[in-house]
N, C-alpha and C positions, 0 to 999 in steps of 0.2 A: 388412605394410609399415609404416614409422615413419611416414608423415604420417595413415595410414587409424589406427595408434593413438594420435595424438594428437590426430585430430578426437574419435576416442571418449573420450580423457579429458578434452577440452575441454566434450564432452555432459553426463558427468559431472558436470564440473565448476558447472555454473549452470543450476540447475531454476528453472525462472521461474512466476510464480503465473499457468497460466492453463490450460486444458484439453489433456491430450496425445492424441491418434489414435493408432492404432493402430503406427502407421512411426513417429514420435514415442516411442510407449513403450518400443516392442521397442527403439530407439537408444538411448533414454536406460538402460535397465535392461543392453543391454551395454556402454554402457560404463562404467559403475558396477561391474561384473563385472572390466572391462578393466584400470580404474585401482585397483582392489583384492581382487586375483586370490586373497590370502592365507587371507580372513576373509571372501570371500564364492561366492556356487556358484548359477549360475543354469542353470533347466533350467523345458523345459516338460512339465504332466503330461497336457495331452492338446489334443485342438484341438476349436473350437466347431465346432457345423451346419456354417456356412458356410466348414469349414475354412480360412479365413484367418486366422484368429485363435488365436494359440497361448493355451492357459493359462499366461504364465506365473510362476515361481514364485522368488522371490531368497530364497536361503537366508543368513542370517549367522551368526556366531557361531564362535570360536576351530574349530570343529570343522567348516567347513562343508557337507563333500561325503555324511558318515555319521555315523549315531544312536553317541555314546562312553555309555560304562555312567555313570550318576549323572546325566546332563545332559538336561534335559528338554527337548522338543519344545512351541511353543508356535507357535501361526500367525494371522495375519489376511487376512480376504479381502471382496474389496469389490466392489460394483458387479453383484453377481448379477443385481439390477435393473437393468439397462440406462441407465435413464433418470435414475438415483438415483446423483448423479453423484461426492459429496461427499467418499465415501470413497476414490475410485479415484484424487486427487489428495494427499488427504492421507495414503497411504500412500508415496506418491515420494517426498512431503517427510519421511515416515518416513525414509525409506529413506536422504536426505540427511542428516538430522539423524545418524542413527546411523555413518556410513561418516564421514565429515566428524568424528564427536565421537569415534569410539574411538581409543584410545591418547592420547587428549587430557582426556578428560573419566573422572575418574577411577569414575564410576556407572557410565556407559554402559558403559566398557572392564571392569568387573568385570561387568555385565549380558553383555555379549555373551561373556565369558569362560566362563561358569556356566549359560548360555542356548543353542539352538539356537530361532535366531527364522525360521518362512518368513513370506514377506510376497507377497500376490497382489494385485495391485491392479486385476483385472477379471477376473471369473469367467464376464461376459457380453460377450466385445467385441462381437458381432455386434449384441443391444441397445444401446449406446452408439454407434456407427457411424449407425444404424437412425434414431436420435431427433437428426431434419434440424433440429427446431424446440424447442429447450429450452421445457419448462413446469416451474412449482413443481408442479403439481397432477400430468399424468398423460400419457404417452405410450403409445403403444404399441412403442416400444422398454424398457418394464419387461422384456416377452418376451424368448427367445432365438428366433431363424430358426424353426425350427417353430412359433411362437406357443406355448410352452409357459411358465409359472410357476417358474424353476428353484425357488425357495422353496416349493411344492407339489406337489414332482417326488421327494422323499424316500422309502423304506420308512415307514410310521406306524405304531407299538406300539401303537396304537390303535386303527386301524379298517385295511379293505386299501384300499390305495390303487392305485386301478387304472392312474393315471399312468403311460403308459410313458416309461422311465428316461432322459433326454435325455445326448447324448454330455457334456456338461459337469457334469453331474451323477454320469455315471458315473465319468470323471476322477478325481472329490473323493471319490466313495465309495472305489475306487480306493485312491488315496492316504491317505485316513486310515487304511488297513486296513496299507498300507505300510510308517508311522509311528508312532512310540508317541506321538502327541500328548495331551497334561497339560491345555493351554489354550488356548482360542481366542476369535477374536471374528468374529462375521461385519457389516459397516459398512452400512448402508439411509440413505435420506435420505424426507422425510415427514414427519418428527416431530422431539419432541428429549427422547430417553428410553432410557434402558439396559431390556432386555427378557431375562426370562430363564426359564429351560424349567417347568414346560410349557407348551408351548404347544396341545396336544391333551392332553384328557383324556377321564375317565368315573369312575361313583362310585369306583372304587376310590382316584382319585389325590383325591377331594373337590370334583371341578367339582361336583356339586351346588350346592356354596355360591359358587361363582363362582369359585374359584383352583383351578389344576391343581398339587398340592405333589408334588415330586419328596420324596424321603429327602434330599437333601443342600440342601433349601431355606436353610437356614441359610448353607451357604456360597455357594447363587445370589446372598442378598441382601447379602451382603459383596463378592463381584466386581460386580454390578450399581454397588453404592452405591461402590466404589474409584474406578468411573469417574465419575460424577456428581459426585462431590462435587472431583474434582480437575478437572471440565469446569470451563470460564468459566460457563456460566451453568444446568447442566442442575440441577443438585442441587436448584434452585429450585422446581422441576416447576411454572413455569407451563404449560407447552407451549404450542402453537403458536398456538391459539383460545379464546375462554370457555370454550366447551363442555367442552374436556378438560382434566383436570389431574393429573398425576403428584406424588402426593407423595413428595417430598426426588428427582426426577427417573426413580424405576425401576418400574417393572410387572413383574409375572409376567404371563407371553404372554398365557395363558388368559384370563387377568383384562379384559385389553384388547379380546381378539378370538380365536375360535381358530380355527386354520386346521391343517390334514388336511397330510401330508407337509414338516412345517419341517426344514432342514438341523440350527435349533440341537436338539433333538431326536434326531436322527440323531445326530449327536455324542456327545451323551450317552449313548444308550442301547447305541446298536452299538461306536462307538468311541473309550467309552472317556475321553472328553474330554470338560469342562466349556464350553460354549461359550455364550456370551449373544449380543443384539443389537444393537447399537446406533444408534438412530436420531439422524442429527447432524444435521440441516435440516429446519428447515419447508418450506423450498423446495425440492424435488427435483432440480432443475439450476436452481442460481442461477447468475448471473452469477460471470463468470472474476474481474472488480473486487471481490469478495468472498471470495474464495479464502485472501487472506494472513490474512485474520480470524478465519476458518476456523480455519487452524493455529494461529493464538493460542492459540483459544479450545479446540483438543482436545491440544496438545503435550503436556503434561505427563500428560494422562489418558491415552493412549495407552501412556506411556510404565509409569505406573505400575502400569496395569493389565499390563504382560508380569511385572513382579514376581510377580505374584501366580501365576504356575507353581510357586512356592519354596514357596510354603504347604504345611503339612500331614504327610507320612510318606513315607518312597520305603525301597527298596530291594533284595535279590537274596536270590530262591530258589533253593537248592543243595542237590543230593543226595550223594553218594559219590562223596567226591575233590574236593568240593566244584566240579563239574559243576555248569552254570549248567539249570534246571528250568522250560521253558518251561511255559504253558500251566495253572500253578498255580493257584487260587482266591486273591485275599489281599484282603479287604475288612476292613470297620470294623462292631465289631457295632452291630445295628441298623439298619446301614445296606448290606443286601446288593442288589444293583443287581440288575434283572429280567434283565439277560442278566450274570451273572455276571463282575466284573473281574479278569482273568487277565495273568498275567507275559508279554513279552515273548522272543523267540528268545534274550533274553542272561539270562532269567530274572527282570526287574526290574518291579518295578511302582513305582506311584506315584499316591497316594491325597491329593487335596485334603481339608485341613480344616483347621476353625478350629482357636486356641490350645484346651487341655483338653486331660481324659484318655480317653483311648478305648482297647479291649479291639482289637487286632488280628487276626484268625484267617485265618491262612496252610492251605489244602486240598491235599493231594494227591489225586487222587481214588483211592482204596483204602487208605491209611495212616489214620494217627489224626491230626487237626488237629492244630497246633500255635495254644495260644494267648497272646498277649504283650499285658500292658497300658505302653501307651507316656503320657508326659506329654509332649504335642507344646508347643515357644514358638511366637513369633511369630518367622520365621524369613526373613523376605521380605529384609530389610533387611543377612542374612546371603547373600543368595542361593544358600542350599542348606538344603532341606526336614531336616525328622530324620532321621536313618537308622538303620534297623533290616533286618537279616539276619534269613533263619530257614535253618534247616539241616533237614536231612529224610536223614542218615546212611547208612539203609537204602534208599532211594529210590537205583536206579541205570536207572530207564527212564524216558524222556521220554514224559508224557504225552498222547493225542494230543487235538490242537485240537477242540473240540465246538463244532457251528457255531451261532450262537445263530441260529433261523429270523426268516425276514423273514416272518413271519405276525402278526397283531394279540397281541401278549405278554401286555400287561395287558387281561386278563379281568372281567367284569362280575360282580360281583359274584353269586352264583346268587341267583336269586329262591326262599326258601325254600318248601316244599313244602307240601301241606297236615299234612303228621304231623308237622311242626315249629312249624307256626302257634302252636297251644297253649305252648307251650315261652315263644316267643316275646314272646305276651300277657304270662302268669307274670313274666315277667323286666322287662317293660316297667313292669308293677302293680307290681315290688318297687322299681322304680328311684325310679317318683314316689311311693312310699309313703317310702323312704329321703331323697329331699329335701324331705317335709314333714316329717318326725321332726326333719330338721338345723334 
């Protein structure tokens, strides 16, 4: 009926800075939907515990309802904490800023052109409902309904994590398996600091010395630092008390504290996807009177960090006939990820990295690699990564998907044995004999 659609584009129309509930969100997110049916696609991808709470999820972008070949997937999700309130608002005003600026704003409308953006603005409604009494410090609505940690509720490459898999967690697992997602962010309040993987390790990744270093650390600490330094005030890394202080605003996980089953981890490792964390409040549920300051102070980082999907290499594996070749190998050498990065149903992948030259090696598993050295730019501000094809001619079967196991991947290092010990003295004697000769 016309008046029931123009209360919803009325909804639409004026998000106000101050806490939305549950009936509140779902209103405002359809009619956001309603008043721009064209450019955006709303659906939920599953429901919490306390099934009243849908997950759910506003798609944007010229393409909104399915994955188009070249156009990467990129998502934010907020509020897993319950209680941690800061990003489950600033994504509505995402959500307004960008519906409100396309076709107006010539960034945005090339961003969302080139872009397929989801946007979840509670991954925990039931903790958010739950937390009767706002505190900075700590509710017991961080929880979902079972009292479970959804942030320690992951598969961990690290150790087993005996956490059984809560409905909202499966959801997301779910769903990132669904999507070729490029990049993400997941939003925490607590702190005020970009965090980014690992956040579990063991000697192999170098927690020994205190940081958990992925292979693609280099490009953690440029997405990290895109947000910080375009925040109002994070780049500064005072954080929140004396005691702690982020320099220039960003940590690697580890470093800070590490904890067994994180999402941004999961991301990384199973799918696929670069995800960091973002801590925007010292205060965990401040006051709604603080909200518009909020968005000052994360607009433009928000914004700039969806760019950064465009970084680096993309493109499509094709066999005979030029047949799109799921399920490919195509990583960067050097940088071959423990559960191996493979092409999507349409054959494509899509590799974050900095500017430089990198050695690209595209697998078929039984042919002979094919290998290409690419000279990647900086391509953000293009909004479309390099593109590179490989072709694989004689390749006419689809490879089948090999599941990477949800068992601890990275392995401890063996502890050498006693018939290697000698070897090993030898080598250690030549090492410090070698840097006293230097």
């Amino acid at each position: 009926d016309v008046a029931g659609i123009l209360c919803l584009v009325s909804v639409a129309a004026a998000l106000d800075f101050k806490y939305h509930h549950a009936e509140e969100l779902e209103a405002y997110l359809k009619g956001v939907h309603a008043a721009y049916p064209s450019f955006t696609h709303l659906h939920s991808i599953g429901r919490s515990v306390e099934g009243r709470g849908d997950l759910w999820v506003l798609v944007l972008g010229r393409f909104p309802t399915h994955h188009k070949i070249g156009i990467p997937e990129f998502k934010y999700v907020a509020n897993m904490h319950g209680d941690e309130t800061v990003g489950r608002e600033m994504l509505l005003h995402l959500i307004d800023f960008l519906v409100t600026s396309y076709r107006h704003d010539p960034v945005i409308t090339r961003l969302l052109n080139n872009t397929r953006i989801h946007i979840m603005p509670t991954m925990n409604p039931d903790g958010f409902e739950a937390t009767k009494v706002p505190d900075c410090y700590y509710t017991p609505g961080r929880y979902n309904k079972n009292g479970e940690d959804l942030n320690r509720n992951f598969p961990d490459a690290f150790e087993n994590n005996n956490a059984s898999i809560q409905p909202e967690t499966q959801a997301v697992m779910d769903w990132i398996k669904n999507e070729t997602f490029v990049l993400s962010a997941n939003l925490h309040g607590g702190a005020l600091v970009a965090s980014y993987t690992f956040d579990n390790g063991n000697s192999v990744t170098g927690s020994l010395k205190g940081y958990s270093r992925s292979l693609d650390d280099d490009v953690f600490i440029h997405l990290a630092k895109t947000y910080s330094f375009n925040h109002a005030s994070m780049y500064k890394g005072t954080g929140c008390d004396n005691r702690q202080t982020f320099p220039e605003g960003i940590t690697n996980g580890y470093s800070w504290y590490q904890l067994e089953g994180g999402m941004q981890d999961y991301n990384y490792i199973w799918g696929q996807c670069f995800e960091i964390t973002l801590e925007l409040s010292c205060c965990k549920y401040p006051p709604a009177n603080q909200l518009e300051k909020f968005w000052r102070d994360n607009k433009a980082a928000l914004i700039e960090y969806i760019k950064q999907v465009h970084l680096g290499v993309k493109g499509q594996v094709t066999g005979k006939n030029g047949t799109p070749i799921p399920n490919a190998i195509v990583e960067a050498k050097g940088r071959a990820h423990v559960c191996p990065y493979r092409t999507n149903q349409q054959g494509e992948y899509f590799l974050l990295l900095l500017p430089g030259t990198y050695v690209i090696n595209a697998t078929v598993p039984g042919f002979k690699s094919i290998l290409k050295t690419v000279e990647i730019p900086d391509n953000t501000g293009n909004f479309s990564a390099l593109k590179q094809d490989f072709s694989f001619p004689e390749v006419s079967i689809k490879p089948e998907a090999p599941s990477c196991p949800k068992i601890p991947l990275y392995q401890e290092l063996e502890r050498p044995s006693a018939a290697v010990k000698p070897t090993l003295h030898i080598l250690a004697l030549m090492t410090v004999m070698l840097v006293i000769f230097k």
